[in-house]
C-alpha positions in Angstrom: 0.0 0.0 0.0 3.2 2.8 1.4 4.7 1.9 -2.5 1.4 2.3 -4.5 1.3 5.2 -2.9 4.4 6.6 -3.0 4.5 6.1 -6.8 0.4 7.6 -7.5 0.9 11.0 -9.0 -2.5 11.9 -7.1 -1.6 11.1 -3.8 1.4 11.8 -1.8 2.3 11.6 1.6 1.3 14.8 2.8 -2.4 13.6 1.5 -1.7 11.8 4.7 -0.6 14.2 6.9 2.7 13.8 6.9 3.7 17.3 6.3 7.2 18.4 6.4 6.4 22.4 6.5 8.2 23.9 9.6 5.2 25.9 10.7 2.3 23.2 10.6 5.2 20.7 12.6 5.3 23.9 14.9 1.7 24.2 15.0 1.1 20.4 15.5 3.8 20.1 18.4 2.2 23.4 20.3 -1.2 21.7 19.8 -0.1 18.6 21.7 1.9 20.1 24.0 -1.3 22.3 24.8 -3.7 19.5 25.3 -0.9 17.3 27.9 -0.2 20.4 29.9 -3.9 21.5 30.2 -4.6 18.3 31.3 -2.1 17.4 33.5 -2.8 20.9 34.9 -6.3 20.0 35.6 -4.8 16.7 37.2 -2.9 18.7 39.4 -5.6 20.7 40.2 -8.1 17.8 41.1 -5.5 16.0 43.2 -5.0 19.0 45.5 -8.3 19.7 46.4 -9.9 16.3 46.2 -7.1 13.7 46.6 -8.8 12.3 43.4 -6.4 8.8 42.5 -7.0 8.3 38.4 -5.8 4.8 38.8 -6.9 1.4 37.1 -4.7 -1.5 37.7 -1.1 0.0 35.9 -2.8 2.2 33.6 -2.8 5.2 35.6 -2.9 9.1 35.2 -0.9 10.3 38.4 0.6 13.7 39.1 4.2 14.1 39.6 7.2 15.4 41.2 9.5 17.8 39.2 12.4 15.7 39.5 11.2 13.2 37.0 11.0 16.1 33.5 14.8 15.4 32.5 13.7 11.5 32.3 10.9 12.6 30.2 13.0 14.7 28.0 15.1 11.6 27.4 12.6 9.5 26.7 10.1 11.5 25.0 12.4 11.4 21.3 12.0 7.6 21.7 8.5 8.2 22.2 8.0 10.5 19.6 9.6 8.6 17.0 6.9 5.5 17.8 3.9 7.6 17.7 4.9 9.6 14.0 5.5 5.9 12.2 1.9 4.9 14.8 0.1 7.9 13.5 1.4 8.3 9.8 0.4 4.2 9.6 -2.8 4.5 11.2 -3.5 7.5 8.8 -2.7 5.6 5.7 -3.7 2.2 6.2 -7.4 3.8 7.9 -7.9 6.7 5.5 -9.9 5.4 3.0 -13.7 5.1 2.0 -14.3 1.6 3.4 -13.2 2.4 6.9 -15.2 5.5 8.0 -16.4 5.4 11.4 -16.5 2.3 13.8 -14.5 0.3 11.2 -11.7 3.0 10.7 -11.4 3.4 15.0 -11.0 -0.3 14.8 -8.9 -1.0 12.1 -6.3 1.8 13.9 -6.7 -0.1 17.2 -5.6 -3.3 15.5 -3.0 -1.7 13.3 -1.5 0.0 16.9 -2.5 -2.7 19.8 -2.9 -5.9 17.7 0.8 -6.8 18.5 0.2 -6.8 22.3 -3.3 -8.7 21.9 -2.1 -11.2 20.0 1.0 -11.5 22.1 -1.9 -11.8 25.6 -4.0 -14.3 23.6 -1.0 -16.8 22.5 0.5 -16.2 26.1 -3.1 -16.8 28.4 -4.5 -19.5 25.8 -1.7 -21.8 26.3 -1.4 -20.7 29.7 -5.2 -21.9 30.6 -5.0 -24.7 28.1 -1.9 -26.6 29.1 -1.4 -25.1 32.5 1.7 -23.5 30.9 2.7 -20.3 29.0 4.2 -20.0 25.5 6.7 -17.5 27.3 6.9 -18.9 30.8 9.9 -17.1 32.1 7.7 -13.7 30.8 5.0 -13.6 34.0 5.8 -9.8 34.6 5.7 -8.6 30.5 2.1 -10.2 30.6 0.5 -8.7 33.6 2.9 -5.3 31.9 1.4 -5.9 28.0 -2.7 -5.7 30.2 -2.0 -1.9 30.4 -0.5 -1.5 27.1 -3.9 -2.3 25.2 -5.9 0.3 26.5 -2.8 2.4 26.3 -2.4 2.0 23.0 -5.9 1.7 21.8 -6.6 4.9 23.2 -3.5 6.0 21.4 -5.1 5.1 17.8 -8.5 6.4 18.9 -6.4 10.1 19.4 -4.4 9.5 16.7 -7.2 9.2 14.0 -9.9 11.7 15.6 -6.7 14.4 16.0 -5.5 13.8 12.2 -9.0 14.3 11.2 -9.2 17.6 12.9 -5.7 19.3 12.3 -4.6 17.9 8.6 -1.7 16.5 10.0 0.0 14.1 12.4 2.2 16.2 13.9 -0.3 17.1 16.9 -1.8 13.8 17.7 2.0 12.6 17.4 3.4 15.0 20.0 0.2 14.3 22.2 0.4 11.1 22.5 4.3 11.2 22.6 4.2 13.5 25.7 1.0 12.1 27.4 2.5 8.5 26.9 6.2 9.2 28.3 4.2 11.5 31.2 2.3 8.6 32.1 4.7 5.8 32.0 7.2 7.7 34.0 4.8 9.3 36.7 3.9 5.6 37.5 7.3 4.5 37.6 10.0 5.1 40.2 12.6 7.3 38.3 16.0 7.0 40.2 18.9 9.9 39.5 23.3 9.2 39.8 
């Protein structure tokens, strides 16, 4: 499909979204930057004055001390880089006439959690089967991979709505990027030499 459409005359990949103009990048990064700050402001604001606790299981929106933003801002170009090839993927392989709506969220949840569902479903079927796991040295990435799928589900469902709205994948990259590294690393202890 990425070579049919790299060679159509009609189509290229900015008919995608991937746009390479430095002020719609600039745009798109401010926009998710925006979005993860107001939100993680409101977070902030919540915990204060109710003690609110966003938890469920290890997918978990928790506010965080200062001390953890230079992990982030090492691990947020990793990040990024996974949720461009996410988006611009989800955006090609969804952005067509036969995957409007339900079909097009769906496809882009397969296309960006179908690698940890399968992964679950090979691990727990054997597992309930046979009484023993594909991968059964691998007890702590399967409980781990449980919070990945509504991680990255969620992920596609920004992805493809964002994309729709903006033009390009530049925002709902740079949400996702920051919102995801935030996340991972305000539920994980962060230890400095």
């Amino acid at each position: 499909l990425v070579y049919a459409l790299l060679k159509s005359k009609d189509l290229g990949l900015s008919s995608y979204g991937v746009v390479l103009k430095p002020m719609a990048i600039v745009a798109g990064v401010c926009t998710g930057l925006a979005v993860v700050v107001i939100g993680y402001a409101v977070l902030f604001l919540v915990d204060a004055l109710l003690l609110a606790d966003f938890r469920i299981w290890t997918f978990a929106f928790k506010t965080f001390d200062a001390d953890i933003l230079p992990a982030i801002l090492r691990y947020l170009p990793t990040f990024l880089a996974f949720y461009l090839v996410s988006t611009a993927s989800i955006t090609i392989n969804t952005n067509t006439e036969g995957l409007q709506g339900a079909k097009g969220y769906l496809m882009a949840i397969l296309l960006n959690a179908g690698g940890p569902i399968l992964w679950l479903a090979v691990q727990y079927i054997s597992l309930f089967s046979t009484g023993v796991a594909v991968y059964d040295g691998s007890a702590l990435s399967g409980i781990m991979m449980v919070a990945m799928v509504p991680t990255l589900s969620i992920a596609a469902i920004v992805s493809r709505n964002l994309y729709k709205k903006t033009g390009n994948i530049w925002a709902p990259a740079t949400l996702n990027a920051v919102l995801m590294t935030t996340m991972t690393l305000a539920n994980t202890m962060v230890c400095f030499k």
